[in-house]
DRENKOLBA-530384 format. One record per residue (C-alpha): residue in one letter; x, y, z. Coordinates in steps of 0.1 Angstrom, whole numbers, padded with zeros to 4 digits, always signed. Example, Ala and Ser with C-alpha at 12.3 -4.5 7.8 and 13.67 -1.06 7.14 Angstrom:
2
A+0123-0045+0078S+0137-0011+0071
# end
This chain:
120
X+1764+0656+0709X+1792+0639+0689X+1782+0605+0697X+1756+0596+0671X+1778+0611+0644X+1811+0587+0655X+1790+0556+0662X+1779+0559+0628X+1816+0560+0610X+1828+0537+0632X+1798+0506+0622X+1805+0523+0588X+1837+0515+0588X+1832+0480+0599X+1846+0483+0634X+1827+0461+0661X+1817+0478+0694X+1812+0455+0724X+1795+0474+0759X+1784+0462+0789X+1815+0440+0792X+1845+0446+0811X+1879+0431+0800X+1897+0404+0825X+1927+0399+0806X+1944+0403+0770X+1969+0375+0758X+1985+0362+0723X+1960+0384+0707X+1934+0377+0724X+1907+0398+0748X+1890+0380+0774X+1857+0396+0781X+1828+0392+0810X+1789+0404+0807X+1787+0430+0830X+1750+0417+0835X+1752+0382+0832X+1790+0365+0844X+1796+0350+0808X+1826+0348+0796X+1841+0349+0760X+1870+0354+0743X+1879+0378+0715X+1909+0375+0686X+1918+0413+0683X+1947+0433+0666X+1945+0463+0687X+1923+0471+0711X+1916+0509+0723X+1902+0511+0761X+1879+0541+0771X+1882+0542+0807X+1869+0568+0836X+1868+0604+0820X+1885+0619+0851X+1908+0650+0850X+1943+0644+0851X+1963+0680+0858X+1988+0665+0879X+2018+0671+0849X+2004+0704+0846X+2007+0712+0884X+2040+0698+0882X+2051+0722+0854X+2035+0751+0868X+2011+0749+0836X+1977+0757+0831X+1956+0724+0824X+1930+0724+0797X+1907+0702+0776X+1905+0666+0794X+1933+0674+0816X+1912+0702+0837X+1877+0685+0828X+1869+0659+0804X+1842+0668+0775X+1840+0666+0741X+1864+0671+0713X+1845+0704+0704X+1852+0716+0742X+1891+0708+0740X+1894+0727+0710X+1877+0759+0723X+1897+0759+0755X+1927+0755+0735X+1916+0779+0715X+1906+0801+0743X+1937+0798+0760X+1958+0807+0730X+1936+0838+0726X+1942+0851+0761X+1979+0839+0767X+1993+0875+0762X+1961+0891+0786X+1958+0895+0819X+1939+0866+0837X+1904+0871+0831X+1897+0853+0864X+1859+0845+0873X+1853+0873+0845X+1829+0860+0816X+1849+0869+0785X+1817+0880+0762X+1788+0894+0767X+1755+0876+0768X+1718+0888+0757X+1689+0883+0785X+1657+0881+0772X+1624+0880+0791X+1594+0865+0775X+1561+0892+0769X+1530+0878+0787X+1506+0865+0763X+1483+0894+0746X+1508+0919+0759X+1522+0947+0741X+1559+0944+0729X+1575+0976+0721X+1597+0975+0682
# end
């Protein structure tokens, strides 16, 4: 959903993506890389380096603090999904728990067979 949009700026904004490797080690500013697919190994000068690593849940502060996880923390998703259940949560903190309740309603429409009659 976001992804096209963010690879975009980020080749806009001249940053270089490398995939399909996976990083052995990261010294005097420098990142060691593998090919996932083909065992070569390079090296690459870096000044920062940001890692994206497994999108898995991490509540465990939040059980520890008797807190309610949300965005990543209860299930990893996009940037648009942390912000509604932030959002969410902020807009049912004073409520009762809404529990498995869905909190709006939803339309269900059934399709008309073809060359039948749909009532205005």
């Amino acid at each position: 959903m976001e992804q096209e949009r963010i690879h975009r700026r980020l080749i806009e904004a001249g940053v270089e993506l490398t995939t399909s490797h996976a990083l052995v080690a990261v010294e005097g500013g420098e990142a060691r890389l593998v090919d996932v697919y083909t065992g070569r190994e390079r090296e690459l000068p870096l000044d920062g380096l940001v890692l994206v690593t497994a999108r898995l849940p991490n509540d465990a502060l939040a059980l520890e603090l008797g807190a309610t996880a949300l965005g990543d923390a209860y299930a990893p998703g996009t940037i648009a999904t942390a912000v509604w259940d932030g959002r969410r949560f902020a807009e049912e903190l004073d409520g009762d728990p809404p529990g498995d309740a869905v909190p709006f309603r939803r339309e269900v429409v059934e399709l008309a067979r073809l060359g039948e009659e749909v009532p205005a």
